[in-house]
N, C-alpha and C positions, 0 to 999 in steps of 0.2 A: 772809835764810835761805830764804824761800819761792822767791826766783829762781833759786836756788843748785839746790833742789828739783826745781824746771821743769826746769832745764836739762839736769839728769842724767838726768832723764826723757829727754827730747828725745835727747840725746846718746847712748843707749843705756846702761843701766848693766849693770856686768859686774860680778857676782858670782862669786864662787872658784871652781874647779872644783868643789869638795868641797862647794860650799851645797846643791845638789840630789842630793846620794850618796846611796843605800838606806845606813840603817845596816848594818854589818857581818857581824852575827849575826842581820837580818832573813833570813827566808826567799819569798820570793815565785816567781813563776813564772817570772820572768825567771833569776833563781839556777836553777830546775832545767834550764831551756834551754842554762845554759852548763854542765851536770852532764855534755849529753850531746851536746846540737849539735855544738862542737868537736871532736868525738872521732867519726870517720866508718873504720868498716872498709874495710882498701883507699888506703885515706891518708895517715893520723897517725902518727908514726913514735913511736918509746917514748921520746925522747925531751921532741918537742909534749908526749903526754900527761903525762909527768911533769910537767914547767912549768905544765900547766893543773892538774894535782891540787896543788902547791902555792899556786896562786895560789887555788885553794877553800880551802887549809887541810886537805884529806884528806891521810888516811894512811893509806902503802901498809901493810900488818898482815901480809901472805907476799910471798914471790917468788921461786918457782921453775922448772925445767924442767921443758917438756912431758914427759909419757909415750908412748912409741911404740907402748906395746901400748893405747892408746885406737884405731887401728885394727884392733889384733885382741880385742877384748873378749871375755873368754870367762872370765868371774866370778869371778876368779881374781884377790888382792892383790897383786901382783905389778907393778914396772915397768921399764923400761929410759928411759932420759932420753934425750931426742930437745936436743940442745943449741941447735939453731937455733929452737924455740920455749921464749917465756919467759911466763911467766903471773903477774902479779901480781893480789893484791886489795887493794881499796880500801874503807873507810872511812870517813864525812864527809863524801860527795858530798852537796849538798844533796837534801834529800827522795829520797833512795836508799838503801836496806836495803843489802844485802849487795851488793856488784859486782868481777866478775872480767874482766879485762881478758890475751888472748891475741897473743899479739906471733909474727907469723915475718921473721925473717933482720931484724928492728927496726922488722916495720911492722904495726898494730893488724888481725887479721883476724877476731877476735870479740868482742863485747861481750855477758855473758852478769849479769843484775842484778834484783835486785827491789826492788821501789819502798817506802816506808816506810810502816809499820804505820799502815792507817787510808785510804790512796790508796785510789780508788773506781776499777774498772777502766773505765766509762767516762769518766772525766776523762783517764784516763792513756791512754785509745783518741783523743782528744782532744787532746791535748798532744802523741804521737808521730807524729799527723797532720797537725797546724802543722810538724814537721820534717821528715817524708815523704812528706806529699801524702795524698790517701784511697787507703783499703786498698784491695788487690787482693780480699778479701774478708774479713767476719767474721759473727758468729754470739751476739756475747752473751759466749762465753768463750772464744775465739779468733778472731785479727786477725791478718793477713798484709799486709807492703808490701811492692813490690819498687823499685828503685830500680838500673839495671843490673846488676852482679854482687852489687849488698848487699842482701840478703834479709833482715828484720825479722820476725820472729814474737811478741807477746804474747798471753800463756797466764796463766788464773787458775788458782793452787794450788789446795791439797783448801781451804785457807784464805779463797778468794776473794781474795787479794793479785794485783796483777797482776805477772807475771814475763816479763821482756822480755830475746830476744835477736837481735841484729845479727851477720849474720856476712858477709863477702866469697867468696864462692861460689869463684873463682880460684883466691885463696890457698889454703881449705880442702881442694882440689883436691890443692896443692901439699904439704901439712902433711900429706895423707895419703899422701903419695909418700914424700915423705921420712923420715913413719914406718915406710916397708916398708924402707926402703933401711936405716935405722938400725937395726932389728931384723933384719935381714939381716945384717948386719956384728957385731953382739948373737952372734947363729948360729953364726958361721965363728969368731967368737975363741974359741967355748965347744962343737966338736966334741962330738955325744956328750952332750951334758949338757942340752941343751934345746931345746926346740918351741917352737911356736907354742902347741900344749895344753899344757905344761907348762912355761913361762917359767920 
């Protein structure tokens, strides 16, 4: 029995995949890393992110069309739906509050989320740094990275919560082109009947 022992020492033993798994429902830092590493603006197409928000077990709770008049803001309820952006929110990302996730033509160009009640902003200045390198600069309550065209900003609310967003510079570029052009066309089908002041 004892040789038997040795031997499988010696020979390497090989335990299950599953012997060294984090339980399921633990939460650790490595769960938050996959909440938000995989999911890069500029990248990740809607449908990667779907596959990884099931693979956490999030759920998506909306999903709708952009608004076009989000390039003409002018305080007014009002919107026209820009179809080639889709915006879903999520749910259950580990250690993530609220998170809203912006898609154009099917590919992730903002991530806009706050971290769950009780995140200490410098941990979470700390954690977005292991993913983006050090900041281009911060202050205590605002942090900036750059990372070619994806620009990361986290901001503590009036709450001190830290709120963090990612966005791809390009695209945003483009989403707002494509918001004139959609409200343009908004315009021409509705002669007469509406502005830009008055949607």
């Amino acid at each position: 029995m004892r040789l038997t022992f040795v031997l499988l020492l010696l020979g390497g033993l090989h335990l299950p995949a599953h012997a060294h798994a984090t339980p399921p429902h633990a939460t650790t830092a490595g769960q938050t890393a996959s909440a938000l590493s995989g999911l890069q603006a500029g990248r990740t197409t809607m449908q990667q992110a779907e596959q990884r928000w099931r693979a956490s077990q999030a759920s998506v709770t909306g999903q709708f069309y952009g608004n076009a008049l989000d390039s003409f803001y002018n305080g007014q309820a009002a919107e026209v739906s820009n179809l080639r952006v889709i915006v879903s929110e999520v749910e259950g990302l580990p250690r993530l509050g609220t998170a809203r996730f912006s898609f154009f033509d099917g590919v992730l160009f903002r991530i806009h989320c706050s971290f769950a009640a009780g995140s200490r902003y410098d941990d979470t200045v700390q954690y977005l740094s292991s993913l983006y390198g050090a900041p281009m600069s911060s202050n205590g309550q605002q942090t900036y990275w750059q990372n070619g065209e994806v620009w990361v900003s986290l901001l503590a609310d009036s709450h001190g919560q830290p709120v963090m967003q990612q966005e791809h510079r390009k695209l945003a570029r483009l989403v707002r082109t494509s918001n004139v052009e959609v409200y343009a066309a908004y315009v021409v089908a509705k002669p007469g009947s509406r502005s830009i002041q008055k949607p």
